[in-house]
DRENMAR-764553 format. One record per residue: residue in three letters; x, y, z of N, C-alpha, C in turn. Coordinates in steps of 0.001 Angstrom, whole numbers, plus 500000, padded with zeros to 6 digits. Each point is the difference from the previous one (the first is absolute). Last residue first. Layout:
BEGIN
ALA	X	Y	Z	X	Y	Z	X	Y	Z
...
This chain:
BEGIN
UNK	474417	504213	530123	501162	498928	500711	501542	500450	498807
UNK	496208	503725	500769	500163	498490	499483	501068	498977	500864
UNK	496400	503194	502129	501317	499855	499200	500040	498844	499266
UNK	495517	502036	502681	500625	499044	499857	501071	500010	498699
UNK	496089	502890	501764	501428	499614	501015	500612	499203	499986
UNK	496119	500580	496566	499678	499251	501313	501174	500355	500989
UNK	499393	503216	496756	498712	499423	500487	500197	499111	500941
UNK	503825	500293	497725	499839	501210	500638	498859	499841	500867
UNK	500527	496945	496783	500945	499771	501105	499522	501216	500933
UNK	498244	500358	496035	499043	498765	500877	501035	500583	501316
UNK	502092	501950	496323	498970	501238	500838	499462	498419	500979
UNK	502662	498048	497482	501049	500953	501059	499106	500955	500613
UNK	498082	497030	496508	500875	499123	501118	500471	501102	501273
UNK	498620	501823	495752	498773	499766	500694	500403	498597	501163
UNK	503686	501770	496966	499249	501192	500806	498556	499121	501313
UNK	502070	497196	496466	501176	500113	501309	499412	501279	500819
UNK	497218	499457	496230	500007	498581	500740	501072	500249	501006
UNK	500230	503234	496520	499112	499926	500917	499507	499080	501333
UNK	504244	500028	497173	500284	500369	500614	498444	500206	500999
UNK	499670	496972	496535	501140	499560	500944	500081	501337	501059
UNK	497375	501414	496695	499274	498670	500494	500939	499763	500728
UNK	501802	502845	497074	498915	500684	501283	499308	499052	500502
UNK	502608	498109	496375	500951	500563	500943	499199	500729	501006
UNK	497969	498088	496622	500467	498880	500667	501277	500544	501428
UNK	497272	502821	496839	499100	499222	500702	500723	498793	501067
UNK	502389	502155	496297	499514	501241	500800	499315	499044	501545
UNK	501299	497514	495833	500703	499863	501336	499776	501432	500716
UNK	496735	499507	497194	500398	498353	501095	500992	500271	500567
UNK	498965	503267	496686	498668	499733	500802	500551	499104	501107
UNK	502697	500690	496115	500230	500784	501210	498961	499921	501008
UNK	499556	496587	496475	501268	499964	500538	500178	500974	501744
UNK	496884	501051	496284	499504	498898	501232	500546	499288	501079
UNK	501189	503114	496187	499376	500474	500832	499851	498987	501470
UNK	502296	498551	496276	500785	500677	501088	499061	501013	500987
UNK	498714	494877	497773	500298	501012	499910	500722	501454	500737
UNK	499933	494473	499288	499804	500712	500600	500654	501124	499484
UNK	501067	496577	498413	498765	499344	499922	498823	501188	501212
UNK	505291	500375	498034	499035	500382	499539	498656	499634	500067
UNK	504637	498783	502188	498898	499115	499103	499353	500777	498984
UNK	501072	502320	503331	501895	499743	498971	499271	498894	499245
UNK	496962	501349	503313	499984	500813	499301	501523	499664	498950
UNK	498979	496848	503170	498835	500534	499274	500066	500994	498912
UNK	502949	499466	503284	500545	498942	498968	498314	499914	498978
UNK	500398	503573	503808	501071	499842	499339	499865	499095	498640
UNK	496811	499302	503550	499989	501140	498835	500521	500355	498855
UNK	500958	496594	503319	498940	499478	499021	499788	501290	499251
UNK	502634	501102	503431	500849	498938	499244	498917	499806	499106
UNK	498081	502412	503014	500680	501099	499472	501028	499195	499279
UNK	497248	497352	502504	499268	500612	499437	500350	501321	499198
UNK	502690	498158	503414	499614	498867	499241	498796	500313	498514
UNK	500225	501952	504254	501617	500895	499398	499863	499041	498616
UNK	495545	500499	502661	501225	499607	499980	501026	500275	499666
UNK	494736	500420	502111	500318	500173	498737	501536	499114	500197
UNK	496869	500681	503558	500948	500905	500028	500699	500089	498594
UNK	496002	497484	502535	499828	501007	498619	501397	500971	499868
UNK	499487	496548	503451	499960	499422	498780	499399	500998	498615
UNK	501109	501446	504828	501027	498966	499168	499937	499764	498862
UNK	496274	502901	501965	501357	500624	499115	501357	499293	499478
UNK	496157	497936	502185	499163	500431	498662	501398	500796	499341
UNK	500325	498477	504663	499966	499051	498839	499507	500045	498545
UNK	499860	502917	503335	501498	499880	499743	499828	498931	499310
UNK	496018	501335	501200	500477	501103	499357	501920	499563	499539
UNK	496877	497804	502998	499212	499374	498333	501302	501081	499196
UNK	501047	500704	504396	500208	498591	499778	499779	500296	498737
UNK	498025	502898	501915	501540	500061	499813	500435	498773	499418
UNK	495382	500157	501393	500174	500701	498579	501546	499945	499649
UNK	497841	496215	502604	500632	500916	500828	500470	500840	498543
UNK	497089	495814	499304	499446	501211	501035	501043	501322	500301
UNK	501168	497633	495660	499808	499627	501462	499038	500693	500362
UNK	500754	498985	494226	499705	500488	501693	500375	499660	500911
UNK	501341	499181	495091	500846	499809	501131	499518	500589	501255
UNK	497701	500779	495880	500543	498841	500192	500690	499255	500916
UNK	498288	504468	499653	499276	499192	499908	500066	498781	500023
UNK	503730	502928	499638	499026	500211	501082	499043	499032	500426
UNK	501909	500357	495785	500755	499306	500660	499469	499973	501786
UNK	498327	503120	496734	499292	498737	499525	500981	498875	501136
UNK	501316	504566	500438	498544	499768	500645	499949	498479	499640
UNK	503674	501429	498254	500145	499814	501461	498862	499886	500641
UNK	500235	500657	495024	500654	498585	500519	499883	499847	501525
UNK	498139	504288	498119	499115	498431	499346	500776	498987	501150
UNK	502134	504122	500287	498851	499814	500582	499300	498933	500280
UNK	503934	500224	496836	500167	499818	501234	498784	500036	500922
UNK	499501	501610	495273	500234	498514	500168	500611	499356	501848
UNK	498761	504821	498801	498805	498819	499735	500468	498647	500304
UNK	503131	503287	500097	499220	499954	501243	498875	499193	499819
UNK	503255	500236	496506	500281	499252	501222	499421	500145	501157
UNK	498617	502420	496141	500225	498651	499572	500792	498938	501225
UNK	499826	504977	500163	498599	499259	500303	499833	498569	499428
UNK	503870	502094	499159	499916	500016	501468	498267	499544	500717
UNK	501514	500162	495194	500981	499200	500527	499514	499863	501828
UNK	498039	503553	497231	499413	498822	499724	500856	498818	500833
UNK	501388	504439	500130	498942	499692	500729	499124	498197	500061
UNK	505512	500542	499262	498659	500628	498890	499056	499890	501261
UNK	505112	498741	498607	499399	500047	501169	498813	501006	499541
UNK	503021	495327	498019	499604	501468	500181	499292	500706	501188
UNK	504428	496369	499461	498327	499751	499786	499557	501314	499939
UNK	504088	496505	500770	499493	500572	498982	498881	500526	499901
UNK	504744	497339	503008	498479	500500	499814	499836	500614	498882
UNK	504082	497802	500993	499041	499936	498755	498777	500731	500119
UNK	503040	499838	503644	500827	500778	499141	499131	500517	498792
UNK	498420	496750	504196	499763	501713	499208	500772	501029	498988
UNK	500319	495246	500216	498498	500291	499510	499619	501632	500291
UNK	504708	498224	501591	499733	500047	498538	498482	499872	499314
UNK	500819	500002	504573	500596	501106	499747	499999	500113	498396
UNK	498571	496077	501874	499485	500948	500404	500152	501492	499795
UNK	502460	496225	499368	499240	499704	499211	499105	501210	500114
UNK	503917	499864	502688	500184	500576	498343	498564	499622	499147
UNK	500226	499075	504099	500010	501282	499888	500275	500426	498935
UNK	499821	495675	500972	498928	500142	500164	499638	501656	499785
UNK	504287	496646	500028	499189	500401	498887	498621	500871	500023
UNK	503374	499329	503606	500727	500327	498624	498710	500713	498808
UNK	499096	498679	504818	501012	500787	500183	500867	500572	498784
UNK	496168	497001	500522	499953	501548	500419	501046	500905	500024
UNK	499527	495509	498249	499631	500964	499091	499584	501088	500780
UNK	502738	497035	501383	500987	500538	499033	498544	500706	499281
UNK	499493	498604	504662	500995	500494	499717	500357	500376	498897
UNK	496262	496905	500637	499835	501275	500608	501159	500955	499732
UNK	500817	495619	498997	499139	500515	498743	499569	502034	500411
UNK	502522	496906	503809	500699	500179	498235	498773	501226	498870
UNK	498160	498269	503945	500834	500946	500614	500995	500233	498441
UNK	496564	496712	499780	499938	501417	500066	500385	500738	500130
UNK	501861	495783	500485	499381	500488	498308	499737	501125	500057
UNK	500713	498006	504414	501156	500417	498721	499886	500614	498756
UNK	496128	498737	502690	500872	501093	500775	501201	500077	499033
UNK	498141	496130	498754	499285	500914	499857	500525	501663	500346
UNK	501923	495846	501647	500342	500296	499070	499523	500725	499098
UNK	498563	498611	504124	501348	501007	500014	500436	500639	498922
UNK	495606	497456	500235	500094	501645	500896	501553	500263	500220
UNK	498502	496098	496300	500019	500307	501344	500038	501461	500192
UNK	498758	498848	495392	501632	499905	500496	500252	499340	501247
UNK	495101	500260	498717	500601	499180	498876	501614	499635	500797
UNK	497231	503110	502371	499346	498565	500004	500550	498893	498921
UNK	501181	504989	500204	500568	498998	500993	499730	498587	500191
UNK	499797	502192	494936	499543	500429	501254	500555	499035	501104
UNK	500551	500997	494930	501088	499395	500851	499256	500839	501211
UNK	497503	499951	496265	500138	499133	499997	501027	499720	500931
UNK	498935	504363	498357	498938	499582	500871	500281	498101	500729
UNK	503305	502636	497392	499589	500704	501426	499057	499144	500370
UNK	500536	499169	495811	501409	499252	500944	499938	500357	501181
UNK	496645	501596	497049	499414	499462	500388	500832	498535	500767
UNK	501292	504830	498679	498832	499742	501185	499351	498484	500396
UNK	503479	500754	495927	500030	500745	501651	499357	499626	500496
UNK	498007	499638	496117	500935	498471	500497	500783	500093	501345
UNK	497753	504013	498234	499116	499057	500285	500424	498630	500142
UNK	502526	503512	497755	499862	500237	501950	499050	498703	500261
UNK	500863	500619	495280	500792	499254	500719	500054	499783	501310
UNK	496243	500855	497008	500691	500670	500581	500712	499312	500513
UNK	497336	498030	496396	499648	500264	501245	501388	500663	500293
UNK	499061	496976	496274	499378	500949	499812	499985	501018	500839
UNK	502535	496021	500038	498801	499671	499201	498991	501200	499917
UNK	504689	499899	500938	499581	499265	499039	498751	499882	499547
UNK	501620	502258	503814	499604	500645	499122	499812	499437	498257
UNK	500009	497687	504493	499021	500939	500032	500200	500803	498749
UNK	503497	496752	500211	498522	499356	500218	499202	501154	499664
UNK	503865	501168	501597	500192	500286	498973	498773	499332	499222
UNK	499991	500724	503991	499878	501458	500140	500385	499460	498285
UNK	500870	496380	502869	498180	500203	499937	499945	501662	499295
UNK	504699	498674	500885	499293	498982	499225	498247	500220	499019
UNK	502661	502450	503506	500038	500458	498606	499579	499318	499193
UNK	499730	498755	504520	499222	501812	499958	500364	500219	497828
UNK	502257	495871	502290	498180	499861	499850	499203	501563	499200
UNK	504902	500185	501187	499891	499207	498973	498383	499643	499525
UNK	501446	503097	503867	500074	500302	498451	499762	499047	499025
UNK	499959	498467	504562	498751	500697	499602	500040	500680	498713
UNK	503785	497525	501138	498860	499228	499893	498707	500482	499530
UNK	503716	502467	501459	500618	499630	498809	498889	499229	499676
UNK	500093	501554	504270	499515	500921	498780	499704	499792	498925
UNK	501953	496987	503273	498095	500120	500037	499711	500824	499235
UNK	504439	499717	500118	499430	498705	499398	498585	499989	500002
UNK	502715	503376	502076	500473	500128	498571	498794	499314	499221
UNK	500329	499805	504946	498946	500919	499209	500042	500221	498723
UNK	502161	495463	502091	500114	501744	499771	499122	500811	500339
UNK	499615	494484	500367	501275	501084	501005	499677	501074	500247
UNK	497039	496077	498152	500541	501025	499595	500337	501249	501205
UNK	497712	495944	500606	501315	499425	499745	501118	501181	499623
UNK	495683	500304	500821	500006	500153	501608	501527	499748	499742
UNK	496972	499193	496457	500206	501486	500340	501083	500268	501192
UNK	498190	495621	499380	500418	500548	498438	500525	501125	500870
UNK	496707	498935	502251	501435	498768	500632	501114	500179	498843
UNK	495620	501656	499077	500337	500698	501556	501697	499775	500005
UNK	497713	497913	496975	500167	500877	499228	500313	500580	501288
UNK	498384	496173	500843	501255	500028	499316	500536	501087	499175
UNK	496040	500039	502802	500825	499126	500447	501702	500250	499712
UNK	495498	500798	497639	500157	501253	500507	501282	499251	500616
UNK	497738	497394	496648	501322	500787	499864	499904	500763	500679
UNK	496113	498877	499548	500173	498856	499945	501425	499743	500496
UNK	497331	503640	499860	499200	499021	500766	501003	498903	499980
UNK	501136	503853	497801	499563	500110	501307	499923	499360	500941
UNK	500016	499049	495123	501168	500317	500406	500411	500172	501541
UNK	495917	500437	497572	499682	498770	500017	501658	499962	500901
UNK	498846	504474	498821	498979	499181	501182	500277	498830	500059
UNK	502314	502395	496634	500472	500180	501322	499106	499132	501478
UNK	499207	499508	495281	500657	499157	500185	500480	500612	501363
UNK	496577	502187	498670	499319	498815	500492	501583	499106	499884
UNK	500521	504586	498810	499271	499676	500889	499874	498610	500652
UNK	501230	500821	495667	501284	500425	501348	499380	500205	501155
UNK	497056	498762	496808	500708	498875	499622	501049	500340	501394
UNK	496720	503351	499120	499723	498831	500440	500772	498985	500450
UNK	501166	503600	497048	499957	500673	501228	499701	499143	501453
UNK	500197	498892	494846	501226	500103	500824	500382	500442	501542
UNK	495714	499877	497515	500332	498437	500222	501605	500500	500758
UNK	497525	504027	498909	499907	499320	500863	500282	498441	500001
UNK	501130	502529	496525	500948	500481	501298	499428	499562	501022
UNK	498590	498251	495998	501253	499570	500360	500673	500856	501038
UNK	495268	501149	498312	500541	498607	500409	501341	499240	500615
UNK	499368	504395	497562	499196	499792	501188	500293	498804	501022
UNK	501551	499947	495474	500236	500969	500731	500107	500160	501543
UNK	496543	497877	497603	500737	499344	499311	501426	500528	501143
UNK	496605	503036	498877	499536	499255	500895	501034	498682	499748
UNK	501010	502649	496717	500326	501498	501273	499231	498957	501455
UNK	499613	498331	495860	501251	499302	499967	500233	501338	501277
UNK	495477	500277	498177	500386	498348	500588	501575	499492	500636
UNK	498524	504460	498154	499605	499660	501273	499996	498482	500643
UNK	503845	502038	496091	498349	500003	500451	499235	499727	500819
UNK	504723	502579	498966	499346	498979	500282	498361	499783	500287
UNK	503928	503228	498635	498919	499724	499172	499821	498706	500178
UNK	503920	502260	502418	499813	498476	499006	498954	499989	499088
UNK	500925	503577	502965	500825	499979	498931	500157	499023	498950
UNK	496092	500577	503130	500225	501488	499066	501601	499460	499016
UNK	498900	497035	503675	498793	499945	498979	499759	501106	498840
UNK	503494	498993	503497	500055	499112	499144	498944	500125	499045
UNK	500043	503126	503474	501253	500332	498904	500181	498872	499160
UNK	496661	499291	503279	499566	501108	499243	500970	500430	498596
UNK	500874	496939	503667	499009	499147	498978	499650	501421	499106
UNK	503095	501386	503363	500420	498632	498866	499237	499900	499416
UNK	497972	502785	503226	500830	500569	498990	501047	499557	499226
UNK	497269	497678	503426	499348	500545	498993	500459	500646	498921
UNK	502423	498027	503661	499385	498758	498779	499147	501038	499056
UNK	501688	502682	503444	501148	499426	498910	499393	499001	498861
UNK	496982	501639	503504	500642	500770	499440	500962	499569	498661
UNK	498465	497131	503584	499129	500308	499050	500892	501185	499002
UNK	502557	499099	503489	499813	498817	499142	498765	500377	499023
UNK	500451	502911	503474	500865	500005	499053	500433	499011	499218
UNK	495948	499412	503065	499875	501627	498564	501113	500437	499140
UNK	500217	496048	503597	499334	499838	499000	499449	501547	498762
UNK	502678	500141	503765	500455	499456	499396	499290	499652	498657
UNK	498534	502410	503132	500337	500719	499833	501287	499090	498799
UNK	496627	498093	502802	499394	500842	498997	500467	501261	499007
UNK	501203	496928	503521	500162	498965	499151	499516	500794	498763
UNK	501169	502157	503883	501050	499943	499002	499584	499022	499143
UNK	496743	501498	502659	500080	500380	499490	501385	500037	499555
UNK	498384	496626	502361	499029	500430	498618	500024	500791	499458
UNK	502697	498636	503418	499811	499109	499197	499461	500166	498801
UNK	499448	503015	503953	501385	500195	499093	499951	499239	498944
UNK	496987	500076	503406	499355	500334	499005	501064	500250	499214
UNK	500656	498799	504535	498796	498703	499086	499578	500718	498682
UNK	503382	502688	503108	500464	499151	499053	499209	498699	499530
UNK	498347	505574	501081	500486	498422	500615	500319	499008	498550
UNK	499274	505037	499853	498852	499156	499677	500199	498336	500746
UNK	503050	503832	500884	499127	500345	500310	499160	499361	499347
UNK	504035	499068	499607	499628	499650	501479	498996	500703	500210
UNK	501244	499305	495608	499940	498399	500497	499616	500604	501547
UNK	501860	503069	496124	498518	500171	500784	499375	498837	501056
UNK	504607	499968	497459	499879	500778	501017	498864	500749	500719
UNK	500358	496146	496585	500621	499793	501528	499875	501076	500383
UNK	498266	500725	496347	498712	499352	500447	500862	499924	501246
UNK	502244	502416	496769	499001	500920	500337	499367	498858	501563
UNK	503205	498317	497176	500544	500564	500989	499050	500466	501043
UNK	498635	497526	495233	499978	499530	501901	501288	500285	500901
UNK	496145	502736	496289	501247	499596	500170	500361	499760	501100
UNK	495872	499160	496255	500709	500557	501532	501627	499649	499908
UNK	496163	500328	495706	501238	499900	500491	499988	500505	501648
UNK	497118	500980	496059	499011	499177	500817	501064	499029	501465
UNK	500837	503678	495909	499503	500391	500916	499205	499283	501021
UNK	502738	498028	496398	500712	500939	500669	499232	500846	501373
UNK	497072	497426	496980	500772	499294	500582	501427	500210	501017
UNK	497228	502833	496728	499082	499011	501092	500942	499622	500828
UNK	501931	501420	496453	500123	501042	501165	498811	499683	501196
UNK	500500	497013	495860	501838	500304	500845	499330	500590	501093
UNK	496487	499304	497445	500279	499271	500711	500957	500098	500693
UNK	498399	503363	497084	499427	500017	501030	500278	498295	500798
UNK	502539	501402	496473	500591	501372	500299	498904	499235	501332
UNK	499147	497433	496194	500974	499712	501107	500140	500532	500600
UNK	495432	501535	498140	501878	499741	499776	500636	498695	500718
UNK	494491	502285	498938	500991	498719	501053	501220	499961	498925
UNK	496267	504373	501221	500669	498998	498348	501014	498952	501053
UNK	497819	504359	501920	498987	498873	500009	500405	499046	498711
UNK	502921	503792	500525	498832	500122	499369	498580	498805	499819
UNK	504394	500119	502738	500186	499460	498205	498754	500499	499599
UNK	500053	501570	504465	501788	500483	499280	500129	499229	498454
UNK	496082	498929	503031	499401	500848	499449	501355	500991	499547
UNK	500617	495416	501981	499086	499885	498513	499624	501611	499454
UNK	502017	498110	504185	501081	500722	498910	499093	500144	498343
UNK	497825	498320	504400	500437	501552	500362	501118	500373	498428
UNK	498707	495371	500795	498558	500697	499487	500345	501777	499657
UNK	503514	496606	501799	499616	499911	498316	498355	500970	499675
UNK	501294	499800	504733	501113	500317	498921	499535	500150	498538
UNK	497315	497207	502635	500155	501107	500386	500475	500694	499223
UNK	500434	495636	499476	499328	500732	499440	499795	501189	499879
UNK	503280	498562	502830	500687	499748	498980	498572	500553	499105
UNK	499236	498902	504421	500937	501582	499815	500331	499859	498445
UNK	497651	496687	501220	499065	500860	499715	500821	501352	499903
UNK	502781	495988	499929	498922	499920	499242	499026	500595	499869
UNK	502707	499582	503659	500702	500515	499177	499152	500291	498958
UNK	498682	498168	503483	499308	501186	500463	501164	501048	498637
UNK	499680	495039	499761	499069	500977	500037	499475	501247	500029
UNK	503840	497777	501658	499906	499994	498444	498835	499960	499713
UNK	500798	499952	504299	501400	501400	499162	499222	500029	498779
UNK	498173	496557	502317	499232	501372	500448	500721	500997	499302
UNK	501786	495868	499804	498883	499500	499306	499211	501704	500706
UNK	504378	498961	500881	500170	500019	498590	498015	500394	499292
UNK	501940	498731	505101	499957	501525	499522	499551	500291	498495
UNK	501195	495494	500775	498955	500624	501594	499642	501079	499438
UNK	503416	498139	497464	498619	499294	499772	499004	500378	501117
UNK	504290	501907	500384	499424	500616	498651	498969	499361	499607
UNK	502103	498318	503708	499498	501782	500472	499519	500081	498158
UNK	502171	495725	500409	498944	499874	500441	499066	501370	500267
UNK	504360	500114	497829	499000	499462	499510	498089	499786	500340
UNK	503964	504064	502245	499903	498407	499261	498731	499489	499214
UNK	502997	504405	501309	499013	499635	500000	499831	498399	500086
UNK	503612	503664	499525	499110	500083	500991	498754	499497	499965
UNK	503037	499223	496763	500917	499560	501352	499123	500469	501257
UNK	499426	501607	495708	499303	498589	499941	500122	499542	501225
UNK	501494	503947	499038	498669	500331	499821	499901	498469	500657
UNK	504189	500369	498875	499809	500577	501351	498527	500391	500247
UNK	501198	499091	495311	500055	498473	500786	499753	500713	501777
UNK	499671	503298	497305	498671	498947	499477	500124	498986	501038
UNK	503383	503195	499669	498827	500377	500773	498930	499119	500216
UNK	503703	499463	496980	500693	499498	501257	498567	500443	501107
UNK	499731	500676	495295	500660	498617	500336	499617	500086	501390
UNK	500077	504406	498414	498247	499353	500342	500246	498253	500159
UNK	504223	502494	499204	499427	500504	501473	498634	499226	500543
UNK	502596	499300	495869	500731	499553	501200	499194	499847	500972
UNK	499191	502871	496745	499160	499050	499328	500625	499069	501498
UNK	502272	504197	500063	498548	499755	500260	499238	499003	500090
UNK	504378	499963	497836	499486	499782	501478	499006	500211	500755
UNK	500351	500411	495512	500447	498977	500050	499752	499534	501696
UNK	499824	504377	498263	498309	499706	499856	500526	498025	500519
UNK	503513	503033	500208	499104	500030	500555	498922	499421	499856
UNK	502875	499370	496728	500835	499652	500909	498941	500409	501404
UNK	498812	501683	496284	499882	498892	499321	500282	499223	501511
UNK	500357	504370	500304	498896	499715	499814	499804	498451	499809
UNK	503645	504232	501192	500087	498748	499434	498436	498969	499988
UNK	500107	505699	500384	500049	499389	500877	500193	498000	498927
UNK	500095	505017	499492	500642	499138	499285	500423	498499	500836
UNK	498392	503982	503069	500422	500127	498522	500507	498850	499726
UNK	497697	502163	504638	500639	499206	499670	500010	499901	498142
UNK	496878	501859	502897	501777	501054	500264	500624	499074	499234
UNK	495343	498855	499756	499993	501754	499804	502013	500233	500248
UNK	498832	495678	501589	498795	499967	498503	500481	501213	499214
UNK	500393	499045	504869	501523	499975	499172	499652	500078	498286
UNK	496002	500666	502909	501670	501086	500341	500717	499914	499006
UNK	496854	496667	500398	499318	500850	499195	500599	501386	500267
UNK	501687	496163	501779	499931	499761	498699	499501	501079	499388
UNK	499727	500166	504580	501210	499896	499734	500360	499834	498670
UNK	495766	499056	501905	500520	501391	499948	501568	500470	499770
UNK	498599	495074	500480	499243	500964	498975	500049	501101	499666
UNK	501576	498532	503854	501062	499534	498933	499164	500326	498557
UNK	498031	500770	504096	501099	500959	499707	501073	499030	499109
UNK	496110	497920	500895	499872	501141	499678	500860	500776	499622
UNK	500844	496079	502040	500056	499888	498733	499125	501330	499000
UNK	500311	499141	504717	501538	500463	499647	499254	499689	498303
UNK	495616	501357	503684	501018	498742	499049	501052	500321	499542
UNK	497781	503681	503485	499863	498908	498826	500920	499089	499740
UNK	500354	503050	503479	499061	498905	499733	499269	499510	499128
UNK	503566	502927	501026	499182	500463	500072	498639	499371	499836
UNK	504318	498234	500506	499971	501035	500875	498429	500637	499774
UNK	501125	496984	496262	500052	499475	501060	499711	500822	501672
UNK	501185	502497	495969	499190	499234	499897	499199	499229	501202
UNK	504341	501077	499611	499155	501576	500718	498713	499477	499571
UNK	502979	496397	498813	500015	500419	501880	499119	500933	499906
UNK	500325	498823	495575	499660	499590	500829	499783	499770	501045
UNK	502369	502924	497521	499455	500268	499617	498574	499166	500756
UNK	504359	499093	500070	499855	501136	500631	498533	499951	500299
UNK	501095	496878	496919	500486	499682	501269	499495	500987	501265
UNK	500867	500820	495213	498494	499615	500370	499931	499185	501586
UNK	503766	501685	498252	499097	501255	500241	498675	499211	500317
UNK	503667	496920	498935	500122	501087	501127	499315	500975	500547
UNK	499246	497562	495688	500010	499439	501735	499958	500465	501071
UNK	500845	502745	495828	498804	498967	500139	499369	499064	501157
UNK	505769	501034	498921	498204	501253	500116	498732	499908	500241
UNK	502612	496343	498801	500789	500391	500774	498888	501360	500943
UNK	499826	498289	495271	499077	499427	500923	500330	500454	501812
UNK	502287	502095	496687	498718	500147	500030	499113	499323	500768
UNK	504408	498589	499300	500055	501706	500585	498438	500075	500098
UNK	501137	496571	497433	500020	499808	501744	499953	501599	500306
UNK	499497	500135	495695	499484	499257	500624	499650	499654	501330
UNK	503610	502010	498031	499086	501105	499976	498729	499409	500590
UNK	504270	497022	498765	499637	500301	501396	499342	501161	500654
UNK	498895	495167	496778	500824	502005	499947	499968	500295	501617
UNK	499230	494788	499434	499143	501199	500000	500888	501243	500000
């Protein structure tokens, strides 16, 4: 790698680093101020190496996905999976209804991508709301926050396969088909594996010395399934997540688990995660218009009431933090934009619409956490 490169990345880190403590200090999420940090260095920064960034970036959503997966397991995503994904499925209509009157009531692609971008949580947003909705409702909403960025991506594959390929609806369902059999198949061989092989796969692991070797292991699976995923149509992250999701404690043991995480935790917070972050705000893109701004108050209103509804308690605070976890949009949703729009299957108006939307959503959702807190006297952790 040049060494203008490292220099750069060098920069980038570092600031977004910063950038994350005062963040952090002020109670929001660090990955805010690494966002904000992109959309700084965006404006000072020149001739910035791109190819070589966007490379590590791409690094970044790798390594997030699988650390996505790592907090969950199998069994939490079949518990949680069946209310998330539902309550995904009306946010997602939702969405799609509100973008209809930006195509002139006309169905684009332009109105599925940004459905779908705008139907996105992001699961920093959900752990750090976890102590004011309790942790019986976490399950469901990272399962829901997973499942909108998995939706997401599958959608905007099958979409870019269907605009660039001129595929027909039989061979776009067809398509279809094969990301969920693959999705199934790694699934259900992990379950059978579990049951049968939990033992010796413990007693395996336990042989390996390093941290070199447990790394070296998880890269090998993590790239394996990431090269799978994009073979057949699907985002490479999505084989990530689903090496994350598959090396849970109940599979490794609880030591060797703790290892994994503590590794995986380390290189994408500490390396990749800021640059991924920092490089979506470098890319931001968007306009700023009356229309733009009433275009995200409608659509946020909609999502956090309707989510409301869905996710009642008796106790309004409560219904209320759980309505802002899972409507907090994503950073993830400003990547699908991006590659949407370099596709061309997405337009640039619509483009700026989303990630406008996707960036005041994250920071609103962290607002309406920090005023609750206030309300109730209660800090974050």
């Amino acid at each position: 790698m040049p060494f203008d490169v490292i220099g750069y990345v060098f920069v980038i880190i570092a600031t977004a680093r910063v950038f994350a403590e005062i963040f952090e200090r002020l109670g929001y999420p660090g990955f805010l101020g690494e966002i904000s940090t992109g959309l700084i260095l965006g404006v000072v920064l020149k001739n910035l190496p791109r190819a070589d960034l966007d490379l590590l970036a791409e690094l970044g959503i790798f390594f997030l996905m699988m650390y996505a997966g790592l907090e969950l397991t199998p069994e939490e995503v079949r518990l949680g999976g069946r209310k998330g994904f539902l309550i995904y499925l009306v946010t997602l209509g939702l969405m799609f209804f509100l973008t209809l009157p930006f195509t002139g009531y006309k169905i684009y692609t332009d109105n599925i991508i940004v459905a779908s971008i705008l139907a996105v949580a992001s699961a920093p947003i959900v752990l750090r709301l976890t102590r004011f909705f309790g942790k019986d409702f976490l399950h469901i909403a990272l399962s829901y926050a997973v499942i909108s960025e998995v939706g997401s991506l599958a959608i905007l594959y099958l979409l870019v396969n269907f605009e660039l390929y001129h595929l027909s609806y039989a061979e776009l369902g067809f398509e279809l088909l094969k990301d969920v059999l693959f999705l199934t198949v790694v699934l259900g061989v992990n379950y059978v594996i579990g049951i049968q092989h939990k033992l010796w796969i413990i007693m395996r692991l336990r042989r390996l010395k390093s941290d070199e070797a447990v790394f070296g292991m998880v890269m090998i699976l993590a790239t394996s399934l990431a090269l799978v995923s994009e073979f057949i149509g699907l985002h490479f992250s999505i084989g990530a997540f689903l090496v994350g999701l598959l090396l849970h404690s109940d599979l490794m043991g609880t030591k060797q688990f703790e290892r994994v995480h503590t590794i995986i935790s380390g290189v994408t917070y500490g390396i990749f995660a800021p640059i991924f972050f920092a490089w979506r705000g470098i890319n931001f893109e968007t306009e700023f218009s009356i229309q733009v701004i009433y275009f995200f108050v409608v659509i946020y209103l909609v999502r956090i009431l309707a989510t409301m509804v869905m996710v009642w308690e008796k106790n309004f605070k409560v219904s209320i933090m759980r309505a802002a976890g899972i409507s907090s949009f994503g950073v993830l949703g400003l990547l699908v934009g991006e590659i949407g729009y370099s596709y061309g299957v997405l337009s640039e108006h619509m483009y700026a619409l989303a990630s406008l939307a996707s960036i005041l959503g994250i920071f609103v959702s962290a607002t309406v956490g920090r005023i609750v807190n206030h309300m109730g006297g209660i800090g974050y952790e």
